[in-house]
Each structure stands twice: as structure tokens, then as C-alpha cells.
C-alpha positions as CSV (number, residue, x, y, z in Angstrom):
1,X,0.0,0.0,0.0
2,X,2.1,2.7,-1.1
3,X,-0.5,5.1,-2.2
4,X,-3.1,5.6,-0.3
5,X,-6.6,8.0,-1.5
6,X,-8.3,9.1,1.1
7,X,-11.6,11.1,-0.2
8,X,-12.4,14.3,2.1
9,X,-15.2,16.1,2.7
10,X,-13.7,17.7,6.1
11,X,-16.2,15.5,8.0
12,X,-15.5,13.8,11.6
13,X,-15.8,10.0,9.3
14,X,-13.2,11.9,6.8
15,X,-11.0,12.2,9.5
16,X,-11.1,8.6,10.7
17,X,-10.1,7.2,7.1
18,X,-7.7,9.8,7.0
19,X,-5.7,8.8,10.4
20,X,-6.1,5.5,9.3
21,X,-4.3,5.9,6.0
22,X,-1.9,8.2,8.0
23,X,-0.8,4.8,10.3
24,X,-0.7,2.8,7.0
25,X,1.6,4.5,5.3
26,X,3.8,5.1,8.0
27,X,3.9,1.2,8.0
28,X,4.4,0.1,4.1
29,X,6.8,4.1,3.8
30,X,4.1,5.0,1.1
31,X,2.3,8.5,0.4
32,X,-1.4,10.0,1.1
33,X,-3.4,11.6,-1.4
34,X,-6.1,13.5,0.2
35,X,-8.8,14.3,-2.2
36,X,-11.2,16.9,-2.2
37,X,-14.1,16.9,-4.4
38,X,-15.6,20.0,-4.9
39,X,-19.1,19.7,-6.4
40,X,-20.2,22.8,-8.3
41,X,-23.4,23.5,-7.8
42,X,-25.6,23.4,-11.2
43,X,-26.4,27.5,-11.0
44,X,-22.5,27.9,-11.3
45,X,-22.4,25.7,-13.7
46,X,-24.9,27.2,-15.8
47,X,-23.4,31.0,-15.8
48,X,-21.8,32.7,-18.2
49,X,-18.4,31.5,-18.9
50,X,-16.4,34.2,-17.4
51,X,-18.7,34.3,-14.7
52,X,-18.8,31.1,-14.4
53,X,-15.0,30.4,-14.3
54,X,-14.6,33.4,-11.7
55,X,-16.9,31.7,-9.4
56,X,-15.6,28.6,-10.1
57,X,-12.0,30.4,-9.0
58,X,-13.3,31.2,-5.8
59,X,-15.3,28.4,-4.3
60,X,-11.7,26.3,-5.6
61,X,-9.5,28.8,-3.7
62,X,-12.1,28.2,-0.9
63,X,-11.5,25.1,-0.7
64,X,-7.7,24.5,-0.6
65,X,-7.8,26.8,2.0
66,X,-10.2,24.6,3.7
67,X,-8.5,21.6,2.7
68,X,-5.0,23.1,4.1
69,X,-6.4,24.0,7.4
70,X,-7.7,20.5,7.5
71,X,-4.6,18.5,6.6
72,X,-2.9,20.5,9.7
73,X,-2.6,17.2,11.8
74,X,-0.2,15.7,14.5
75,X,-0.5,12.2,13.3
76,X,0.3,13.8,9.5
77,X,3.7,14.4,10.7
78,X,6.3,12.4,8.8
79,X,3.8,10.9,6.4
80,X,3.9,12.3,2.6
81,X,0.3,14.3,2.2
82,X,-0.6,15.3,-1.7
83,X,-3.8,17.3,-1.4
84,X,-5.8,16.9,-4.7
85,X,-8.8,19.4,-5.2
86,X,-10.9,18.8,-8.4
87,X,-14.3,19.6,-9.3
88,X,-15.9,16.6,-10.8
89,X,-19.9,16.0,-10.1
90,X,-20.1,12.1,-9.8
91,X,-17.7,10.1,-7.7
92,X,-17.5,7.5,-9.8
93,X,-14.4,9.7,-10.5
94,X,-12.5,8.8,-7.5
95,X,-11.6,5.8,-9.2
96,X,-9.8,7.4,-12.4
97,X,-7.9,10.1,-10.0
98,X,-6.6,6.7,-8.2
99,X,-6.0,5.3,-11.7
100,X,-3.9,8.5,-12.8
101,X,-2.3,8.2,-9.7
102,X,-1.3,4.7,-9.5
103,X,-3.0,4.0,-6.1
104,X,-3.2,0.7,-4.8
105,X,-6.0,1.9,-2.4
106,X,-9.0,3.8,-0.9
107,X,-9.5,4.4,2.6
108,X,-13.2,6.6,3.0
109,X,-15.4,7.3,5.7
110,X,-18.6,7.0,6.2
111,X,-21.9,7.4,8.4
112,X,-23.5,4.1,6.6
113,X,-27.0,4.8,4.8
114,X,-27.0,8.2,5.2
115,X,-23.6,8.1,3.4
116,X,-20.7,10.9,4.0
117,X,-22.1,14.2,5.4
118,X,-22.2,17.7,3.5
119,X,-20.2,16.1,-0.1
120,X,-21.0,12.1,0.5
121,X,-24.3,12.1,0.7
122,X,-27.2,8.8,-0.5
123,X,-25.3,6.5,-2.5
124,X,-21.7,7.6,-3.2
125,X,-19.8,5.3,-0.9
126,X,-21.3,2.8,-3.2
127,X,-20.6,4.7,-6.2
128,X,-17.2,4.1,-5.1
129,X,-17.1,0.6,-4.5
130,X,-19.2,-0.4,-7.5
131,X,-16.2,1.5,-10.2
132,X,-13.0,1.3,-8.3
133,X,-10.6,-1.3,-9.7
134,X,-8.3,-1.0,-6.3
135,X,-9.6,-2.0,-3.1
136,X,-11.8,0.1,-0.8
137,X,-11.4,0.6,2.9
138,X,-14.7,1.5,4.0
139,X,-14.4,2.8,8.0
140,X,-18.1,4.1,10.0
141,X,-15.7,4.9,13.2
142,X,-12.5,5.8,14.1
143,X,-9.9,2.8,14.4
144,X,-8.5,1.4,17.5
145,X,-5.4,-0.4,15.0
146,X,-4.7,-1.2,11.4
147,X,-3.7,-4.7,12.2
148,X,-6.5,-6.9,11.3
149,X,-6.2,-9.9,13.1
150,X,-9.2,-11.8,12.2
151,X,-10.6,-11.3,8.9
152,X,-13.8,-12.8,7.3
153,X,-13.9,-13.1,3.9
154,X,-17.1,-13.6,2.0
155,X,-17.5,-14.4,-1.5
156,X,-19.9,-16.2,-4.0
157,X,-17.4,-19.1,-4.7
158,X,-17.6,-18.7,-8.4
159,X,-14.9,-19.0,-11.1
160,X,-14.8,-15.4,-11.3
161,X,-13.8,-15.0,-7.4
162,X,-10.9,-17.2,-7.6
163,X,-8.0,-14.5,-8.7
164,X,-9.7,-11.8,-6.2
165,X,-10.0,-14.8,-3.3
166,X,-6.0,-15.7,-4.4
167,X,-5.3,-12.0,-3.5
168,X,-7.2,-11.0,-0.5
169,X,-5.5,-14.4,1.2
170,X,-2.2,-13.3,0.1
171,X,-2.9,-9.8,1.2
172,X,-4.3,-11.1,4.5
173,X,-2.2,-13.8,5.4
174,X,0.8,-11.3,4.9
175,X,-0.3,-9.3,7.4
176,X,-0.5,-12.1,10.0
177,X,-4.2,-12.1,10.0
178,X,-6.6,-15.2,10.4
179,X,-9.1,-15.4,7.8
180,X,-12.3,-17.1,7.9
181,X,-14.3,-17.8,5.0
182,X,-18.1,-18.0,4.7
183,X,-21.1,-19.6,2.4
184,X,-24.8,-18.1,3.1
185,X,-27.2,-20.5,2.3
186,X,-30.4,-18.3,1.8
187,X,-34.4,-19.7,1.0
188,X,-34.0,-18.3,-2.7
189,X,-30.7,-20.3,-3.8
190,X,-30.7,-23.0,-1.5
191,X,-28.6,-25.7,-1.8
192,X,-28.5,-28.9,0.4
193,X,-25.2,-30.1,2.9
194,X,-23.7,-31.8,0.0
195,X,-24.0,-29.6,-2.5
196,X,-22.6,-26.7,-0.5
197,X,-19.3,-28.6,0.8
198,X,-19.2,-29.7,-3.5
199,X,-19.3,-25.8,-4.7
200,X,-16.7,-24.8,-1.7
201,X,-14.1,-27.6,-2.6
202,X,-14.6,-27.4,-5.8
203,X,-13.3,-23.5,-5.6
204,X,-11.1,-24.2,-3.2
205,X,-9.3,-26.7,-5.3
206,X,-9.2,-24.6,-8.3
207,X,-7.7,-21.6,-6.2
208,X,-5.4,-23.1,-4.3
209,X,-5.2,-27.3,-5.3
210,X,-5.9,-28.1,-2.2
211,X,-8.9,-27.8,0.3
212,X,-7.3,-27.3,3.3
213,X,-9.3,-23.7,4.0
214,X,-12.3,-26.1,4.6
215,X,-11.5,-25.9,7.7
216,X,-12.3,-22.0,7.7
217,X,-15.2,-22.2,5.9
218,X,-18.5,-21.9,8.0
219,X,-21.7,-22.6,6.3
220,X,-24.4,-20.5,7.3
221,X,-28.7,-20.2,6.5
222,X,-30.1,-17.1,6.9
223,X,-32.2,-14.9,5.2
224,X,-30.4,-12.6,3.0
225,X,-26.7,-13.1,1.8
226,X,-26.2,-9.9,3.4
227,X,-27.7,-10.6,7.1
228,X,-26.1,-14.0,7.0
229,X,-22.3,-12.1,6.7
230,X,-23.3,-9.6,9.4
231,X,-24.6,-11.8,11.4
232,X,-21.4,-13.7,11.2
233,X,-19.3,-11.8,11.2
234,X,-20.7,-10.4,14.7
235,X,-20.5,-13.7,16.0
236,X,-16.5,-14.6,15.3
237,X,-15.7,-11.2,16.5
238,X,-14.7,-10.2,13.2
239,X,-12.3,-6.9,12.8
240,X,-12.9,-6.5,9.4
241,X,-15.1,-8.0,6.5
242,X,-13.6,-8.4,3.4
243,X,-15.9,-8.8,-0.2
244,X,-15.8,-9.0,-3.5
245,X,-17.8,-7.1,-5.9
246,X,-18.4,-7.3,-9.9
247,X,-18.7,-3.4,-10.0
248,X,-20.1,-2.4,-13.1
249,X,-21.7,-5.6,-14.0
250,X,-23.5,-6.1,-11.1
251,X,-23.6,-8.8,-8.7
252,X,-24.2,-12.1,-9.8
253,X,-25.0,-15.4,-8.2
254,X,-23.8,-14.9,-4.3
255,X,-24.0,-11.1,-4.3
256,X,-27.0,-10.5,-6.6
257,X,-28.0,-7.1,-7.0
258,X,-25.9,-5.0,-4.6
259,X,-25.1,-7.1,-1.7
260,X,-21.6,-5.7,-1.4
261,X,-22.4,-2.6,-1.4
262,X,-25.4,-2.6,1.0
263,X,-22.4,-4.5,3.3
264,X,-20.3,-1.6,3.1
265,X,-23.1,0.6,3.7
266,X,-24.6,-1.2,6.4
267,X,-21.8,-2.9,8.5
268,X,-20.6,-0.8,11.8
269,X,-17.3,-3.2,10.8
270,X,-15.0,-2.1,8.8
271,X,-15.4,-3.1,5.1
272,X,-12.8,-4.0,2.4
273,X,-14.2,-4.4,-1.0
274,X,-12.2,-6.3,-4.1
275,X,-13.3,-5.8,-7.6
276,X,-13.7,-8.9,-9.4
């Protein structure tokens, strides 16, 4: 994690992913980009263009100076800190500024359904998930350590999850964490004992030619796929959950419509999210 894009909105849950990235990339010697994302309102927009771009000046000088005041934190000290102010309207964007920027990942904050006070507002934490190729750090408080110790890790168990399963483990294991693995089995795709422990192995065997994670795989009926991970993940005193998401092409099978991005909306845990 050497770059690390922390969007701000100058919010208290801003602050948390921003300390967080701080700690991380005191630990892996990499560099925070703090992004701002100033959304014009449509009545700028729609002026005149000198007007419009002397408006536009203001409200961007406004906002570095914001953003500087901001940034002015102890635990910034002897961490690199690139502020990045731009002026897009949809935050589907955050994904090509960490694209131009080579990031390897995005650390946000957020209040949940209500998404990210003042500039994060209804759905843009899942905006975010659903069109960034890196993996997102989702965090709704402020975190006690970055050392996650006891990761659970859901996925759909598909042939598409296998590189994204191969790389979450690697990313896990390498930070000494234990990671547990999970299969919902919910009324509307249910399958019986067998033909759960078939579909697990089965994956298992193709990502790693052995089944040896069986042995971290809990099987588990509940209602929704999401409520069944919650649930779960409250019950092994889980530090963070980890999912994978299809993005753009929607969830299929395991995470049908937007399963992962209702879990990163919805869990109190922290949420990391890998793009199939």
C-alpha cells in the first residue's frame, strides 16, 4: 500500500479514514493523497463562462484553504500528504484520480445509509465501490489499529472470485491475520449439505489445489446473503469484513444485485471491497 486516496469532505468520518491511511503509510513508507471533491453547484455551472469560471476560481481557492487548514494534523507528521482538489460532479471519478495516480488503495469514511455528510451524501460510498478497480477501505468509526487480526472473507465461490479470493489471502495472510471464510445459504438459492461442501471444494481446489481452507469455511442459512455475513461476522468477533464485488456488471450469483455494497453501507465493521 504505497499510495493511499483518502476522499475528504472535512467530515469527523473523513478524519477517521484519514488517520487511518496516515498509520498505513507510516507502516508500508508510502504517500497519502487527500482528495477533495468540490461539487459545483448546477447554478455555477450554468453562468456565463467568465462568470462562471470566476466563481468557479473562488469556491476552488475556498476550498484549498479549507482543505490546508484541515490536513494540519499531529499524526500527518512524517507521512507524505498530496492534497488533490478537483471539481468533478459524480464520484464515480475517484476511481480514475486513483487510476492517474497509480494507487493501490482507498480508505473513506462514512456514516452508513446516510452516506458521508455535506459532499457524501445517499449512495456515493457505493458509487465508489461499485467503479473502483483497487480495493476500498470502507471505515463508520475511528480505528482502535490497522492490524487486522481476524478477517472474514465472503464471496460467492464462483470461477470469477478465484484471482480476487487468491489475492485477498495473500494480502491477508501477509499481514499475519486469520481469515475465515463464509457460504450463506439463503431460501432463494438453497442448496442442500452436499452440494454446498461440492461448490466450496470445488473453488477451493481450483484456487489453491488443495482444500485445506475447509477448515475456515463456516456454512451459514439465513435470510439474506447480506444478514447472513453480518450476522457472522458479529458472531467470530470479526475486525474486518472483506468482499468481492463485480462493479459495473452487477452482482451475480452470491452477491446479486448490490449485496456488497449494501455490506459496506450497512456494517458498523469495517469493510474492504475487491473488484472482481
Amino acid at each position: 500500500m504505497k499510495k493511499i486516496i483518502v476522499p475528504i469532505d472535512f467530515s469527523e468520518h473523513s478524519e477517521y479514514a484519514l488517520e487511518a491511511a496516515a498509520v498505513m503509510a507510516k507502516q508500508n513508507h508510502g504517500e497519502v493523497l487527500a482528495l477533495h471533491m468540490l461539487e459545483l453547484s448546477d447554478a455555477v455551472l450554468t453562468k456565463g463562462s467568465l462568470e462562471q469560471g470566476e466563481e468557479a476560481i473562488f469556491y476552488l481557492k475556498l476550498a484549498e484553504k479549507r482543505f490546508e487548514e484541515f490536513l494540519d494534523k499531529d499524526y500527518l507528521k512524517g507521512v507524505t500528504v498530496t492534497p488533490i482538489v478537483k471539481h468533478f460532479k459524480v464520484f464515480s471519478e475517484v476511481s480514475q484520480v486513483a487510476q492517474d495516480h497509480s494507487a493501490d488503495l482507498i480508505v473513506m469514511g462514512s456514516h452508513g445509509t446516510s452516506g458521508l455528510s455535506e459532499i457524501f451524501v445517499g449512495s456515493n460510498t457505493e458509487k465508489v465501490v461499485r467503479h473502483s478497480e483497487i480495493p476500498v477501505l470502507v471505515l463508520k468509526n475511528k480505528l482502535e489499529s490497522t492490524a487486522f487480526k481476524n478477517v472474514l472473507f465472503a464471496t460467492d465461490f464462483s470461477k470469477e472470485s478465484i484471482d480476487v479470493y487468491k489475492t485477498a489471502i495473500n494480502k491477508f495472510e501477509g499481514m499475519g491475520a486469520k481469515v475465515h471464510l463464509v457460504y450463506v445459504n439463503t431460501p432463494g438459492k438453497f442448496l442442500n449439505s452436499t452440494e454446498m461442501r461440492q461448490k466450496v471444494s470445488g473453488f477451493l481446489t481450483a484456487a489453491a489445489g488443495n482444500t485445506d481452507a475447509m477448515s475456515q469455511t463456516t456454512f451459514v442459512s439465513d435470510y439474506t446473503v447480506e444478514s447472513g455475513i453480518l450476522n457472522h461476522a458479529n458472531a467470530i468477533n470479526a475486525d474486518l469484513i472483506a468482499v468481492a464485488t463485480h462493479g459495473r456488471k452487477g452482482i451475480t450469483h452470491f452477491f446479486e444485485g448490490s449485496i456488497s455494497e449494501d455490506i459496506a453501507n450497512h456494517a458498523i465493521l469495517p469493510v474492504m471491497t475487491f473488484k472482481i
